[in-house]
N, CA, C and O atoms as a GROMACS GRO file, in nm:
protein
  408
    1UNK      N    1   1.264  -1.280   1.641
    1UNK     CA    2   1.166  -1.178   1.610
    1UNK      C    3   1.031  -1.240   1.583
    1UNK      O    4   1.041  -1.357   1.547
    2UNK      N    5   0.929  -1.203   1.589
    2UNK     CA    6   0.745  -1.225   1.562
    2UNK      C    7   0.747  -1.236   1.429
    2UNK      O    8   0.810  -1.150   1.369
    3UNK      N    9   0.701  -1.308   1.376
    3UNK     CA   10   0.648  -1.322   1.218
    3UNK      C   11   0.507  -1.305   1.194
    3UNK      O   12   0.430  -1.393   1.232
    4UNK      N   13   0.468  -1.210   1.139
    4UNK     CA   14   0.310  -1.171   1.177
    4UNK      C   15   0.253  -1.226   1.032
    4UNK      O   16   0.289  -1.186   0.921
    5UNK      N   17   0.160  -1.320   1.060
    5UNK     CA   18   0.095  -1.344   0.920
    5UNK      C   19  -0.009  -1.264   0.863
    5UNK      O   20  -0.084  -1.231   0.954
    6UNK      N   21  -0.042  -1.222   0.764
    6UNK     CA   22  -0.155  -1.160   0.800
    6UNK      C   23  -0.227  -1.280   0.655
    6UNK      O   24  -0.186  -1.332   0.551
    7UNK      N   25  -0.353  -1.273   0.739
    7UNK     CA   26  -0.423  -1.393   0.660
    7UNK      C   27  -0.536  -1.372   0.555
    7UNK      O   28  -0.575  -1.444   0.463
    8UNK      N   29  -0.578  -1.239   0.604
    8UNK     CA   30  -0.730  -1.199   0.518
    8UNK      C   31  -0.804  -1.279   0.503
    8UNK      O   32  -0.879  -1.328   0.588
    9UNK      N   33  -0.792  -1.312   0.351
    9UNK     CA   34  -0.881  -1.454   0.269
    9UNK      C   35  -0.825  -1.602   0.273
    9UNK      O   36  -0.874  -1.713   0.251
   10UNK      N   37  -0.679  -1.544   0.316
   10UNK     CA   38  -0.563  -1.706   0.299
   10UNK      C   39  -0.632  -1.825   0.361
   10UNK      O   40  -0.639  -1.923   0.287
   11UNK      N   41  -0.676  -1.834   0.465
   11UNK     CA   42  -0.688  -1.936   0.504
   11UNK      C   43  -0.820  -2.032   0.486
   11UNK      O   44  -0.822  -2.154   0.502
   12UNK      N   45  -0.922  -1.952   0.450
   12UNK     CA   46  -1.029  -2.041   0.348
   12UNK      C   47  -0.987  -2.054   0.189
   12UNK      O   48  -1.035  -2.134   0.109
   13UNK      N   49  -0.916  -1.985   0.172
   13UNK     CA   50  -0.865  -2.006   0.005
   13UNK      C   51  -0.822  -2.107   0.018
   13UNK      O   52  -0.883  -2.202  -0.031
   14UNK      N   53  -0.690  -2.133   0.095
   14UNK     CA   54  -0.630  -2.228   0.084
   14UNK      C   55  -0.657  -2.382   0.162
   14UNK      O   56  -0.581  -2.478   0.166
   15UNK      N   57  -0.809  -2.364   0.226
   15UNK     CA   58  -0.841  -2.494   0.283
   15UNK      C   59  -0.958  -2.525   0.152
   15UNK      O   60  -0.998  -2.637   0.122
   16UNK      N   61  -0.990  -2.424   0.101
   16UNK     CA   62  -1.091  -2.515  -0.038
   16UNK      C   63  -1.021  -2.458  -0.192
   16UNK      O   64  -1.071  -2.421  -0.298
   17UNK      N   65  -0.903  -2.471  -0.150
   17UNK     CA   66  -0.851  -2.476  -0.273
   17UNK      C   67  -0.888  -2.573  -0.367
   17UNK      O   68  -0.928  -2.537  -0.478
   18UNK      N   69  -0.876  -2.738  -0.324
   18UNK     CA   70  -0.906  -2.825  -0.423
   18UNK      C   71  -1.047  -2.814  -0.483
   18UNK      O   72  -1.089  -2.880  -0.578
   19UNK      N   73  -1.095  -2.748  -0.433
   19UNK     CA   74  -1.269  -2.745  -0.480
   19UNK      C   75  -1.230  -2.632  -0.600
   19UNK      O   76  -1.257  -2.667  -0.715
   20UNK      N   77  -1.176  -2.512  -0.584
   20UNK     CA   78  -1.142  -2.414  -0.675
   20UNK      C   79  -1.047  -2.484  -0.779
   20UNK      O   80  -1.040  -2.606  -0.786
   21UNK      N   81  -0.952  -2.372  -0.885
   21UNK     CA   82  -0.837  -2.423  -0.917
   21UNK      C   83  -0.759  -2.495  -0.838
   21UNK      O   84  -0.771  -2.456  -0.722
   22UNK      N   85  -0.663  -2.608  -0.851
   22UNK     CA   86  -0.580  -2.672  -0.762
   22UNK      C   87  -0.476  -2.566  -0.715
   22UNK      O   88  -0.436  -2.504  -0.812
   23UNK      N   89  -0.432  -2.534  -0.624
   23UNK     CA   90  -0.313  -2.447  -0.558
   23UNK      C   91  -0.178  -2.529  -0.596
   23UNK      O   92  -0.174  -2.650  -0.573
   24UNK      N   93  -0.077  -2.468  -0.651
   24UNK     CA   94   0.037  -2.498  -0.686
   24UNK      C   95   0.147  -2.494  -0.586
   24UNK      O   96   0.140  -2.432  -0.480
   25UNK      N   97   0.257  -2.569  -0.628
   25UNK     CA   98   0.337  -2.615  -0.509
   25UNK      C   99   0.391  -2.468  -0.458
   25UNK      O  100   0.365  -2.366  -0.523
   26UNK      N  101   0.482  -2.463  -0.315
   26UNK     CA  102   0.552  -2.322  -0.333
   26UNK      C  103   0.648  -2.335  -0.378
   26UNK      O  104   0.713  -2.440  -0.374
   27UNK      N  105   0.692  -2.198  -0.449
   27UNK     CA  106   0.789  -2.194  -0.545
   27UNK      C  107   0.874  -2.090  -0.478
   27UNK      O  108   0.813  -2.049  -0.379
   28UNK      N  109   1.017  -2.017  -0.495
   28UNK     CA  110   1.112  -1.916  -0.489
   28UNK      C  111   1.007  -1.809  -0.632
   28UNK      O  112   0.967  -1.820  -0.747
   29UNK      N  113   1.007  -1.684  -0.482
   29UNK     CA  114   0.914  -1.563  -0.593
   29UNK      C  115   1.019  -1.531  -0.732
   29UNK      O  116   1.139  -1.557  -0.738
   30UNK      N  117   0.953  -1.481  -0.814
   30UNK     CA  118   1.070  -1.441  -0.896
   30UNK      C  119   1.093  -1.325  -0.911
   30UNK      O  120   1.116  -1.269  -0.804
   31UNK      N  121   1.101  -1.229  -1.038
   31UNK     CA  122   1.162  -1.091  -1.062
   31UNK      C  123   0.985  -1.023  -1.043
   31UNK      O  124   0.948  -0.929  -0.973
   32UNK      N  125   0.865  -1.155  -1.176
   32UNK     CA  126   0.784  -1.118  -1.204
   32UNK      C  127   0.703  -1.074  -1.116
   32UNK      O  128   0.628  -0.979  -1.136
   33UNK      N  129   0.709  -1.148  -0.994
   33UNK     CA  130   0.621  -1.156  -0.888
   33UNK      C  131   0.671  -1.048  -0.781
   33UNK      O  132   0.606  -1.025  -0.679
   34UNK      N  133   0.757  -1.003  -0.805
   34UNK     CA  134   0.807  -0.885  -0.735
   34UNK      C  135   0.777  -0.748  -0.806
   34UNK      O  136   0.758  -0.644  -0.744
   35UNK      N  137   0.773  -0.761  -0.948
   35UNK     CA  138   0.685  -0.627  -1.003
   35UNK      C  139   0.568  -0.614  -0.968
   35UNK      O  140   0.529  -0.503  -0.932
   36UNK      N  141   0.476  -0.732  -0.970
   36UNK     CA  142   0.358  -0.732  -0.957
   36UNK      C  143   0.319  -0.718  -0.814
   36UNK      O  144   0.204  -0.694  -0.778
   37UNK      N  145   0.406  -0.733  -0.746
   37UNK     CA  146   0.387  -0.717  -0.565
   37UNK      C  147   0.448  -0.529  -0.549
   37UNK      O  148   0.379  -0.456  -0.478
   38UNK      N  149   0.516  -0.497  -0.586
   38UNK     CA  150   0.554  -0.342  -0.584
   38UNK      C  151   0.505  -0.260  -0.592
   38UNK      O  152   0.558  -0.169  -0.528
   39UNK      N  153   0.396  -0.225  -0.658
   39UNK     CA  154   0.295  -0.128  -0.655
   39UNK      C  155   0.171  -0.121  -0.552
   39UNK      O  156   0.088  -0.034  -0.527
   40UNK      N  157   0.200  -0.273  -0.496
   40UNK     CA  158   0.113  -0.271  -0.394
   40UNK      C  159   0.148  -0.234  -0.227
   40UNK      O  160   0.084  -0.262  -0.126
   41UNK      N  161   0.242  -0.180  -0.241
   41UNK     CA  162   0.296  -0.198  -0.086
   41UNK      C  163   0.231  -0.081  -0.017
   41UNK      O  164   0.217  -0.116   0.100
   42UNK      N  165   0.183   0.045  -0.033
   42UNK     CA  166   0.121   0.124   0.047
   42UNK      C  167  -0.043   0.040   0.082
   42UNK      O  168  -0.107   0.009   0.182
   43UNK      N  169  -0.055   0.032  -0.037
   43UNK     CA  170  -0.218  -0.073   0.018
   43UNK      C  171  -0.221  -0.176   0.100
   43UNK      O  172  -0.328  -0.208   0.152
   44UNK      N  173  -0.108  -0.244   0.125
   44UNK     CA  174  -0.033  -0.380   0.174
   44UNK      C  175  -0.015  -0.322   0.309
   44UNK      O  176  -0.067  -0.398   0.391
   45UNK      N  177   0.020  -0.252   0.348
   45UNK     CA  178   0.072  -0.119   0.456
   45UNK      C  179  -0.040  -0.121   0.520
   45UNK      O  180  -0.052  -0.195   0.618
   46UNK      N  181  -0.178  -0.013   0.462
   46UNK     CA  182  -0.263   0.039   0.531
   46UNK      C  183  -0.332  -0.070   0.568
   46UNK      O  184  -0.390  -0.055   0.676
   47UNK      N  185  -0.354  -0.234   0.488
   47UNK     CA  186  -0.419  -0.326   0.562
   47UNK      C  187  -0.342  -0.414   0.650
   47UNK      O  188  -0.420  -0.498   0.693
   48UNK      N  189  -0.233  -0.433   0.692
   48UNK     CA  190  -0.153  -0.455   0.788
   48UNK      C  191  -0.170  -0.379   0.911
   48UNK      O  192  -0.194  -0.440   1.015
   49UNK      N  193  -0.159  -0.229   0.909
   49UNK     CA  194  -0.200  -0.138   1.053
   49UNK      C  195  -0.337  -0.163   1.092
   49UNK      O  196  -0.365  -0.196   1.208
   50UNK      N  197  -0.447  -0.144   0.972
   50UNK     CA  198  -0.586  -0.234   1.002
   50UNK      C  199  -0.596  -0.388   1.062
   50UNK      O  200  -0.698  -0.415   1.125
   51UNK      N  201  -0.512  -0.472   1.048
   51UNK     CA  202  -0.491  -0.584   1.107
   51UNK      C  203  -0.449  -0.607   1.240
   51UNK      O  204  -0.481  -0.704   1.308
   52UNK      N  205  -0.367  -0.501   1.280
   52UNK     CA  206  -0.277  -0.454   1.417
   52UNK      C  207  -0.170  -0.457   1.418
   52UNK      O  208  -0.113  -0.457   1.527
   53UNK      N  209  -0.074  -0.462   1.264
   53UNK     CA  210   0.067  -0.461   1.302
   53UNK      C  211   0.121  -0.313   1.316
   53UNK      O  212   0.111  -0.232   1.224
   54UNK      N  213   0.168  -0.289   1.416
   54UNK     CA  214   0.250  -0.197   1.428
   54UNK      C  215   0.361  -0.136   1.383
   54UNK      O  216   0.366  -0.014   1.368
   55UNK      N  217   0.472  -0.227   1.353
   55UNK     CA  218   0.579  -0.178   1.229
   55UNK      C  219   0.618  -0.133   1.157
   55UNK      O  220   0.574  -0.204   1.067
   56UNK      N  221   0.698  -0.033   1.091
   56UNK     CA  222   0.756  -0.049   0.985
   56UNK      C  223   0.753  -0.142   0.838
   56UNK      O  224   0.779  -0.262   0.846
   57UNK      N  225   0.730  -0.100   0.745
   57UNK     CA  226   0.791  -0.204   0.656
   57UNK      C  227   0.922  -0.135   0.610
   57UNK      O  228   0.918  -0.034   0.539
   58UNK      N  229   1.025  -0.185   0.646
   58UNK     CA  230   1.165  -0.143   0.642
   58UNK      C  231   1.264  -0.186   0.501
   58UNK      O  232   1.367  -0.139   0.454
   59UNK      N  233   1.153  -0.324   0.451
   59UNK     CA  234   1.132  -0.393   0.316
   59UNK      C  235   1.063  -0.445   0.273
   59UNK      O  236   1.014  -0.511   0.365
   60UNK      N  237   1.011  -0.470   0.179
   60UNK     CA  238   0.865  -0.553   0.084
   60UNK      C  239   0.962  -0.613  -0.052
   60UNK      O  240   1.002  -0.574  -0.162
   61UNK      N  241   0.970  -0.730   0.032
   61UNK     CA  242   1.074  -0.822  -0.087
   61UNK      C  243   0.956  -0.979  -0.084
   61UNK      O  244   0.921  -1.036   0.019
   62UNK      N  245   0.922  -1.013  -0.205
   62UNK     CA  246   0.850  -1.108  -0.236
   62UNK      C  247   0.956  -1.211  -0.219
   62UNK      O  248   1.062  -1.192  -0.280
   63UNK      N  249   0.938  -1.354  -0.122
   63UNK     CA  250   1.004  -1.455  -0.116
   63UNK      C  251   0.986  -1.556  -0.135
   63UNK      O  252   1.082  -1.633  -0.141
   64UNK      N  253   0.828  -1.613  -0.156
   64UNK     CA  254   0.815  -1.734  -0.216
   64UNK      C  255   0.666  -1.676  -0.239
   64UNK      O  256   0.615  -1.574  -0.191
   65UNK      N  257   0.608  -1.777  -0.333
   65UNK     CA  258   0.469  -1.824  -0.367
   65UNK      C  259   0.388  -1.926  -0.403
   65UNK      O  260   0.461  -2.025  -0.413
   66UNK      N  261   0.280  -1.953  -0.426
   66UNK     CA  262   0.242  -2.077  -0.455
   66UNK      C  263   0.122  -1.946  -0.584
   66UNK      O  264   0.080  -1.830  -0.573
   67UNK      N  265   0.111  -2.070  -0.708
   67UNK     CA  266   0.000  -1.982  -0.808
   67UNK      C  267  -0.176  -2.073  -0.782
   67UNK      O  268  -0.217  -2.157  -0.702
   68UNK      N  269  -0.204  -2.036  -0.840
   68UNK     CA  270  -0.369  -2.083  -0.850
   68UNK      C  271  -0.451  -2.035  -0.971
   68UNK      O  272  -0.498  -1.924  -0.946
   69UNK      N  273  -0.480  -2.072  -1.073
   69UNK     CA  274  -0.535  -2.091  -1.215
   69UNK      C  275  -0.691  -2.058  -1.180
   69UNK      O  276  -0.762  -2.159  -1.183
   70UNK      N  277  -0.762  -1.929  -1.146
   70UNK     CA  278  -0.899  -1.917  -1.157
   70UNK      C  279  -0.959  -1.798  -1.230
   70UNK      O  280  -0.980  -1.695  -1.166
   71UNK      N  281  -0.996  -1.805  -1.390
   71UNK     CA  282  -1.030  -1.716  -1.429
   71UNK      C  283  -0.959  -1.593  -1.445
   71UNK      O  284  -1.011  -1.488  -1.483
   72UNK      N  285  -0.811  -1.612  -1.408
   72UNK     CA  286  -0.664  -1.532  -1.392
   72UNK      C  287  -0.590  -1.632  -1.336
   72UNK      O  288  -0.587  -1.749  -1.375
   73UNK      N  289  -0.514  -1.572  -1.221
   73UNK     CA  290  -0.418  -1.640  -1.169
   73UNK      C  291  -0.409  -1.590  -1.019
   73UNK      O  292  -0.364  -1.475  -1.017
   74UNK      N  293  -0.435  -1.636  -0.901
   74UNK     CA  294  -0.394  -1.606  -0.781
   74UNK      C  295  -0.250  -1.645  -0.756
   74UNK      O  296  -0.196  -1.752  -0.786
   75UNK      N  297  -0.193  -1.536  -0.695
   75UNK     CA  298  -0.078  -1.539  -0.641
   75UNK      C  299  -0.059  -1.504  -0.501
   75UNK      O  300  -0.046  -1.387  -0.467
   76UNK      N  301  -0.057  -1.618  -0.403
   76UNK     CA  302  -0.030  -1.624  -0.274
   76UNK      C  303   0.145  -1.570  -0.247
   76UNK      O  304   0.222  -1.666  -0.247
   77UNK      N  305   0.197  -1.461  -0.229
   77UNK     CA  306   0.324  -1.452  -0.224
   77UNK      C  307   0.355  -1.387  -0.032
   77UNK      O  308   0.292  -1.308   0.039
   78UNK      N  309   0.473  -1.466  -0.012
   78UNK     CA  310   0.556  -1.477   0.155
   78UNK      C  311   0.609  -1.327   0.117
   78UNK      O  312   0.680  -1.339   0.017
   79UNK      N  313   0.602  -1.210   0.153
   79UNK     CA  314   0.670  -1.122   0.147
   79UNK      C  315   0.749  -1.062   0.313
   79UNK      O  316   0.698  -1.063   0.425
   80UNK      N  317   0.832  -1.033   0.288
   80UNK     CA  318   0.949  -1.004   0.414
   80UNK      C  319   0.926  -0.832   0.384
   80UNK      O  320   0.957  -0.767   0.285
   81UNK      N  321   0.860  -0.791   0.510
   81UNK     CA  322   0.873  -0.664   0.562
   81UNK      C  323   0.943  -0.586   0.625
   81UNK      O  324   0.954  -0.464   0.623
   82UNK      N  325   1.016  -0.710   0.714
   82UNK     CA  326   1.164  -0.654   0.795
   82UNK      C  327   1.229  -0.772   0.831
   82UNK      O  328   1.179  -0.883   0.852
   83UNK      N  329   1.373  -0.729   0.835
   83UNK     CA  330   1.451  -0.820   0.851
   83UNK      C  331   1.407  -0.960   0.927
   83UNK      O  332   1.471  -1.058   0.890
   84UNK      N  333   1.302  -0.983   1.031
   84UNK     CA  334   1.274  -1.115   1.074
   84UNK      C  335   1.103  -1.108   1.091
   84UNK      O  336   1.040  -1.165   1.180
   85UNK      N  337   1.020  -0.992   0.944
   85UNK     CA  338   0.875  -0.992   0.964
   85UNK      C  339   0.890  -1.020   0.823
   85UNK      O  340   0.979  -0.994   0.742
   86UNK      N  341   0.714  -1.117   0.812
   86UNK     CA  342   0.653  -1.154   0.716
   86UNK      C  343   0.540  -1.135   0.691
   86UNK      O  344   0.504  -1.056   0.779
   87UNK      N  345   0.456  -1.155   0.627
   87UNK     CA  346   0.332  -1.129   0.564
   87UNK      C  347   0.307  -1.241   0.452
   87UNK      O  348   0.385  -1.299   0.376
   88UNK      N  349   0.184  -1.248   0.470
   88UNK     CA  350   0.107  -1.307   0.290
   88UNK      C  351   0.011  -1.206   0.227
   88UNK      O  352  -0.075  -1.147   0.293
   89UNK      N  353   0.030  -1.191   0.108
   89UNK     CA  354  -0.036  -1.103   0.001
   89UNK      C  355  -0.110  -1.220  -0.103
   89UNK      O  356  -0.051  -1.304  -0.170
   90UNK      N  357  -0.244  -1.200  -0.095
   90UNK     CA  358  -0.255  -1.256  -0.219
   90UNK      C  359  -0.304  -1.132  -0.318
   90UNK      O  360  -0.380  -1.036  -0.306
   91UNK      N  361  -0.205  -1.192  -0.439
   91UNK     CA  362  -0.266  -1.078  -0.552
   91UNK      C  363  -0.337  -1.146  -0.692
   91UNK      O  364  -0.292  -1.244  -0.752
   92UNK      N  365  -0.465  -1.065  -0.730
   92UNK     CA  366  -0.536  -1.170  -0.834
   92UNK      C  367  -0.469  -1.091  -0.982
   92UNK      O  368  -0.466  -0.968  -0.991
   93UNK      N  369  -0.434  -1.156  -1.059
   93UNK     CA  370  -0.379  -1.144  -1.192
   93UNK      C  371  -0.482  -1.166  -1.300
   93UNK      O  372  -0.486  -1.284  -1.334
   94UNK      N  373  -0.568  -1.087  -1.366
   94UNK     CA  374  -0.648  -1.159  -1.436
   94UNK      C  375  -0.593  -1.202  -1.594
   94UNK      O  376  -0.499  -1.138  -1.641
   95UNK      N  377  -0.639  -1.280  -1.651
   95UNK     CA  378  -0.606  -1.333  -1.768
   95UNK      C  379  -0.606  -1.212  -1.882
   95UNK      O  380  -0.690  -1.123  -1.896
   96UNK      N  381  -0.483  -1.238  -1.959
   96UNK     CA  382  -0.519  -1.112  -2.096
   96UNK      C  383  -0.601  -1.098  -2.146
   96UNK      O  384  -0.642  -0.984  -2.170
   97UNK      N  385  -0.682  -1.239  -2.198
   97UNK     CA  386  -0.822  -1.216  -2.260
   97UNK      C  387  -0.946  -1.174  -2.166
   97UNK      O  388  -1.064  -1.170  -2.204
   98UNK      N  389  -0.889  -1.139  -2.013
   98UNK     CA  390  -1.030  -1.120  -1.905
   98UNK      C  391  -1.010  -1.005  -1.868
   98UNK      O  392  -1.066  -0.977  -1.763
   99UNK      N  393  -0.944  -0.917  -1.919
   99UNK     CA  394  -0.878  -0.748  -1.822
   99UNK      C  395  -0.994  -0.692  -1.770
   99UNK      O  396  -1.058  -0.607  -1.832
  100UNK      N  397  -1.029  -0.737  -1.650
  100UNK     CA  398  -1.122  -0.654  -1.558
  100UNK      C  399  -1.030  -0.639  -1.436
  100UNK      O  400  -0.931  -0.704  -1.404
  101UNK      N  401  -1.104  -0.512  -1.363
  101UNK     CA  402  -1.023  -0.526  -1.243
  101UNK      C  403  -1.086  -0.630  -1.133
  101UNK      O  404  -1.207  -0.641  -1.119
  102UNK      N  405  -1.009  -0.691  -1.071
  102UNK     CA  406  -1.109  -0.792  -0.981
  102UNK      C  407  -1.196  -0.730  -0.856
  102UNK      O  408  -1.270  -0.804  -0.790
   0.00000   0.00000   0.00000
C-alpha cells in the first residue's frame, strides 16, 4: 500500500532542529500522545484532502514520536490512518506556566 506523508512544517523543523530545541530520539507513542492526537483528527482530515490525499481515515492511531522542548513541547507523532497509510502530525503543547493557544 502508499504511505502518504504529509509534511507541512516537518521537514524544515526537522532539518533546523539543532538550531531550535534539540529534537528527541523516536520513541513508541503512548496513551498521552494519543489523547492529545484525538481531538485532532477532523482538522488532521481536512488538511490531508487539502494536501491531496484521497482516503479514508479508517483509523487515527498515534504510533511513534519524537518530542522537542520549545517554549512548550512539539510533538512530531507517525499516526496510521489505515491499515498500510500514514501521516505526520505535529502538535504544539504549550507549557502550564505558558497557556496560550499557539
Amino acid at each position: 500500500g502508499m504511505t502518504l506523508m504529509l509534511r507541512l512544517l516537518l521537514l524544515s523543523l526537522f532539518q533546523n532542529a539543532s538550531a531550535v530545541g534539540g529534537l528527541g530520539k523516536i520513541q513508541v507513542a503512548t496513551k498521552e500522545t494519543q489523547k492529545l492526537l484525538a481531538p485532532l483528527r477532523t482538522k488532521v482530515f481536512q488538511q490531508a484532502q487539502e494536501a491531496g490525499y484521497t482516503s479514508e481515515f479508517t483509523k487515527f492511531a498515534a504510533i511513534s514520536e519524537r518530542l522537542q522542548v520549545v517554549a512548550g513541547r512539539n510533538h512530531f507523532v507517525k499516526v496510521q490512518v489505515a491499515p498500510e497509510s500514514y501521516i505526520h502530525v505535529r502538535i504544539f503543547e504549550s507549557l502550564p506556566h505558558m497557556k496560550k493557544d499557539p
